[in-house]
C-alpha positions, 0 to 999 in steps of 0.5 A: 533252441526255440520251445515247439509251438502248441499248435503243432499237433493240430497242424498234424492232426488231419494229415494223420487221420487221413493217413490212419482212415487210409492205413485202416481202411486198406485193411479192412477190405483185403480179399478174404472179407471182400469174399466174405461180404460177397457170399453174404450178399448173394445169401442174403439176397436169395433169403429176401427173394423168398420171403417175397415170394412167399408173401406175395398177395399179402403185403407189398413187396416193400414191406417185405423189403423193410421188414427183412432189412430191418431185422436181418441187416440192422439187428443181426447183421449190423452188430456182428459186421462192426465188430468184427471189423472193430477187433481188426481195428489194430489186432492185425499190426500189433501181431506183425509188429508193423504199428511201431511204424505209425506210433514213430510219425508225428501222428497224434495217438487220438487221430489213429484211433479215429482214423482207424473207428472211421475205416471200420466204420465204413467197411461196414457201413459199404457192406450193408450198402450194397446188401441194401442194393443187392436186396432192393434190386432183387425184389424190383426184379420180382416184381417185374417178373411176377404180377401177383407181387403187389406194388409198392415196390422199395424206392432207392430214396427208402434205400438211401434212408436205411443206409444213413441209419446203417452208416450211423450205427456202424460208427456208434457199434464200431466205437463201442466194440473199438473200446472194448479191444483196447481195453481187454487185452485178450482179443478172445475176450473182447469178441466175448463181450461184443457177441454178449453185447449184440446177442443179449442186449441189443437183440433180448433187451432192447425188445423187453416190453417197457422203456428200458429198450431206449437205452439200446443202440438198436431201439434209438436206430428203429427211432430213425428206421421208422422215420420214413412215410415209406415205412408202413403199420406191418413192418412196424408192427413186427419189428417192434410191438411196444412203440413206447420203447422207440424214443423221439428221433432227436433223442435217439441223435443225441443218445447214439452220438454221445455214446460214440463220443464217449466211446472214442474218448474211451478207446483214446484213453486207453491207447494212448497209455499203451507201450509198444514195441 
């Protein structure tokens, strides 16, 4: 009988993260959070609604656009929506017993777990696309009804700036929160330490005057926020008061990318030692 050949699971390696991303992603958007996600937007919706209208005269309307979607959807919402959906990265097929069933295909362990990061990652990543849409036509319809709403108004080119930044940090939020329930075997724990996370360190921390804010997902992700002309001083100025923290925007990429990496690796480490039955 002839050895295997060593290229074998390369050859496997695609086919089984597509069938992963897919699995995973199915998931993700079953009704009950796609009814979750739809409250939300239209919450989050008439919550950008009055806070333009309360500021009509004052700043135009796309800073008002900004500033909500900086602090609301990138700080708050962004951190809770990825883990949430990094908890359900296995949680769900682990109780029901039906991951055995993927384990036993010729799936290699790492393109589970990425395909699975990956799905998270863009359910939430879809969720703050359309909040970013839901908001941007809310204020744009203001605006034509309202003339005391002062122009600019959000660009869709601001919109799609603001969704790369969000889809980024949900990858690099998702693969930190994925590694932690694989590493904690108790899922309470796991949402413990996320919320502790995104609550202490990403919204206490990361606003400490000096630079110890840089080594925050969500001061590197304001590095790419802020990287837009469309991006005026007021909105700056709110969302972060010590510019010396915000790193280059080259710094932040290499940051967030190698925190996801490693992430990964991390999240493979330790699923791919793991028995199940």
């Amino acid at each position: 009988m002839s050895a295997p050949r060593p290229l074998a699971p390369l050859r496997t390696f695609a086919p089984a993260l597509l069938f992963s991303f897919r699995a995973g992603f199915r998931r993700q958007v079953r009704w009950r959070r796609v009814a979750g996600a739809a409250a939300a937007l239209l919450l989050l919706t008439i919550v950008q609604m009055a806070i333009v209208l309360a500021d009509r005269g004052r700043h135009p309307a796309a800073d008002g656009y900004v500033l909500f979607t900086g602090i609301v959807l990138l700080n708050l919402i962004l951190p809770f929506a990825s883990l949430i959906t990094a908890l359900g990265l296995l949680g769900g097929e682990l109780e029901e017993g039906t991951l055995v069933y993927l384990l036993v295909r010729p799936c290699p362990r790492l393109a589970i777990v990425l395909g699975r990061t990956l799905a998270a990652a863009a359910a939430t990543g879809l969720l703050l696309v359309l909040l970013f849409l839901g908001c941007l036509a809310a204020v744009r319809a203001l605006g034509a009804l309202d003339a005391r709403i002062a122009p600019p108004m959000p660009a869709l080119d601001l919109v799609l700036h603001l969704a790369a930044v969000g889809a980024l940090g949900a990858v690099v939020f998702t693969a930190l929160y994925a590694a932690f329930a694989l590493f904690l075997k108790r899922p309470l724990i796991a949402l413990l330490l996320g919320a502790g996370h995104a609550l202490a360190w990403e919204g206490i921390v990361a606003f400490l005057p000096g630079s110890i804010g840089s080594y925050t997902f969500t001061q590197n992700l304001h590095a790419l926020f802020f990287h837009h002309p469309a991006i005026g001083a007021w909105p700056r100025r709110i969302l972060f008061q010590d510019l010396h923290a915000v790193p280059p925007a080259a710094d932040a990429l290499v940051f967030l990318a190698g925190t996801a990496v490693v992430s990964l690796l991390a999240a493979w480490f330790k699923f791919r030692g793991r028995q199940f039955g």
